[in-house]
C-alpha positions in Angstrom: 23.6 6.1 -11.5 25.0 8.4 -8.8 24.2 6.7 -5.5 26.3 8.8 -3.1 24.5 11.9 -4.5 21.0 10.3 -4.8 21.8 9.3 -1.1 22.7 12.7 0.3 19.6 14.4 -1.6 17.3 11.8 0.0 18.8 12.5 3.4 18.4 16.3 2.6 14.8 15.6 1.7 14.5 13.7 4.7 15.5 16.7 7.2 13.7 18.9 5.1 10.4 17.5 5.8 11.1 16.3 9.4 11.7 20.3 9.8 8.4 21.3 8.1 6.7 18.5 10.8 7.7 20.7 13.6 6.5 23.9 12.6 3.5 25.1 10.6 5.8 27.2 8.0 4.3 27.2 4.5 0.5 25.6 5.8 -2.1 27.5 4.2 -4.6 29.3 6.3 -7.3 26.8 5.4 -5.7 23.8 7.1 -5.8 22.9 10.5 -2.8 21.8 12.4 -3.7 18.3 12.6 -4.4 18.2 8.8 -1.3 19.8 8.5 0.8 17.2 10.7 -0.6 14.2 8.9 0.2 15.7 5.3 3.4 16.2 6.4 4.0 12.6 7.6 2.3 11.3 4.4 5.6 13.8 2.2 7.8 12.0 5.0 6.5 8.3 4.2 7.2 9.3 0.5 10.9 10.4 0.9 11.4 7.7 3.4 10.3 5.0 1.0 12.7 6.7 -1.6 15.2 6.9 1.2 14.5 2.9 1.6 14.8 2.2 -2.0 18.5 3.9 -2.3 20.0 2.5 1.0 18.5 -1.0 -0.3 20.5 -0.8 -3.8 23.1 -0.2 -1.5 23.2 -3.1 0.1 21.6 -1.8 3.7 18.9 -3.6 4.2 18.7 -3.3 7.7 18.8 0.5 7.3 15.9 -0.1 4.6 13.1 -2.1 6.4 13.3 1.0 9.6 12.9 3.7 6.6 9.9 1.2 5.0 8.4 0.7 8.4 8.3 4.1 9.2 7.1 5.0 5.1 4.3 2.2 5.7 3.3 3.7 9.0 3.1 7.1 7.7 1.2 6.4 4.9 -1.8 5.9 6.8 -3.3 2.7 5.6 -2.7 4.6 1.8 0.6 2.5 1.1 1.1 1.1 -2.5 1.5 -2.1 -3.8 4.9 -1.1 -4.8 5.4 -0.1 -1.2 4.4 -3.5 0.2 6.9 -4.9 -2.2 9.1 -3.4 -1.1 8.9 -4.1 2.7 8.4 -7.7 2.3 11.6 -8.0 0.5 13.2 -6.0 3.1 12.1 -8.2 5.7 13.1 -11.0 4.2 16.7 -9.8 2.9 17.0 -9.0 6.9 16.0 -12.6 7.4 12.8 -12.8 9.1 11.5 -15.1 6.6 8.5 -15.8 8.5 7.7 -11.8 8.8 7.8 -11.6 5.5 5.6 -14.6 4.7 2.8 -13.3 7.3 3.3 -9.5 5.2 3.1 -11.2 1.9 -0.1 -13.4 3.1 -1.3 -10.0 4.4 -1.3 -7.3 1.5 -2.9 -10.6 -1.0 -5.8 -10.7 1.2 -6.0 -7.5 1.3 -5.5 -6.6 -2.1 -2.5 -4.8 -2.4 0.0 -7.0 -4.1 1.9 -7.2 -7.2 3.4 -10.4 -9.4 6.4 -10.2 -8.0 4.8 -10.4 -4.1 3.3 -13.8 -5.2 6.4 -15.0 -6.7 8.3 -14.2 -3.2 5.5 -15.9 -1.5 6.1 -19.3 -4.1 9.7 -19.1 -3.3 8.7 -19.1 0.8 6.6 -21.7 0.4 9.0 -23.8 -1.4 11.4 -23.3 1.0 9.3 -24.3 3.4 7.8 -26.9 1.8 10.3 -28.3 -0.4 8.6 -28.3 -3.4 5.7 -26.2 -5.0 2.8 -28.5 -4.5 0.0 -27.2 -3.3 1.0 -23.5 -3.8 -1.0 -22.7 -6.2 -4.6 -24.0 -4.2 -2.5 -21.9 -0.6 -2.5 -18.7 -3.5 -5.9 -18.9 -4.3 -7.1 -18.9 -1.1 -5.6 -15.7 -0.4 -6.8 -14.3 -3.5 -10.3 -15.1 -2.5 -10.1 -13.5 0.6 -8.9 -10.5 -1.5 -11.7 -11.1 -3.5 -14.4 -11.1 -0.8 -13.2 -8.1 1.0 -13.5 -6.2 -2.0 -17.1 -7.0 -2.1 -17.5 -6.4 1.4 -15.8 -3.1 1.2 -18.0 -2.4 -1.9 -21.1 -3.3 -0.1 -20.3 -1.0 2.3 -20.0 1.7 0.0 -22.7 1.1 -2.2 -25.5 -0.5 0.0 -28.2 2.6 1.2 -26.9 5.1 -0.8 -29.7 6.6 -3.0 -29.3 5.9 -6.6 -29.7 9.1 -9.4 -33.0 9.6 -10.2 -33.6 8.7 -14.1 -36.5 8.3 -16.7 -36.2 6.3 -19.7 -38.7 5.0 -22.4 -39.3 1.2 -21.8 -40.2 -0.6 -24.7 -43.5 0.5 -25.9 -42.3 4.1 -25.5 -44.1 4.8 -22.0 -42.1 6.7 -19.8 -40.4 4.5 -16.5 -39.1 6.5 -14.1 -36.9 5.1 -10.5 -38.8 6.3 -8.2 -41.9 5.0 -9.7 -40.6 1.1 -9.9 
């Protein structure tokens, strides 16, 4: 409601954690410096994000896609879906359509969209293509890329890990114990 005051705080959050990036005041004993560095660009990727969002309702998206940049890079590979959002319209409100298509196509694959990521992806396309057709078969491509690298990354997780050691009763009531199948 009070956009010149959310502004100012966000700045002031801003300088606030760029200070804490340059020294080690307030890092507890049990952190390294490094740790210590890269916690404090995550807090700065949060305010900036915040800082992004404000100057954005304000009209300055130019302003807005350097904050989310720097927010996305900051974040470590950990950005949100809401994030990516974000930055896609950004890029697009600055008018590098085609930056924003190759984002969009980007977070799908990888999993991080939302609803309203695929709908500004439809209204590229149509743009582009002048009508909808074929959007939907271009959509679930990218969404079965998503798909696959989530099994992929699953398989990587999963695959060669030892699995809990159990006993059960089968169905005649003998025990069956995992290690013994």
């Amino acid at each position: 409601k009070n956009r010149p005051l959310a502004d100012s705080l966000s700045q002031l959050s801003l300088d606030l954690v760029r200070q804490g990036m340059s020294s080690d005041i307030g890092k507890p004993s049990y952190i390294t410096h490094e740790e210590w560095q890269k916690i404090q660009e995550g807090n700065y990727g949060m305010y900036a994000d915040t800082y992004a969002f404000i100057l954005a309702q304000n009209g300055n998206y130019k302003d807005a896609l350097g904050y989310e940049e720097k927010a996305i890079a900051d974040s470590h590979g950990n950005e949100s879906p809401d994030m990516n959002e974000r930055y896609a319209l950004y890029l697009e409100k600055t008018g590098d359509t085609a930056a924003a298509k190759a984002a969009l196509e980007k977070f799908i694959k990888d999993g991080q969209s939302t609803e309203n990521m695929k709908i500004q992806l439809r209204d590229i396309y149509v743009k582009e293509k002048g009508a909808d057709k074929g959007y939907d078969t271009y959509l679930a491509g990218l969404e079965a890329a998503a798909r696959e690298k989530m099994k992929t990354d699953l398989a990587k997780e999963m695959i060669s890990q030892p699995a809990a050691g159990f006993t059960l009763p089968d169905m005649d009531g003998r025990q069956i114990a995992l290690n013994g199948l």
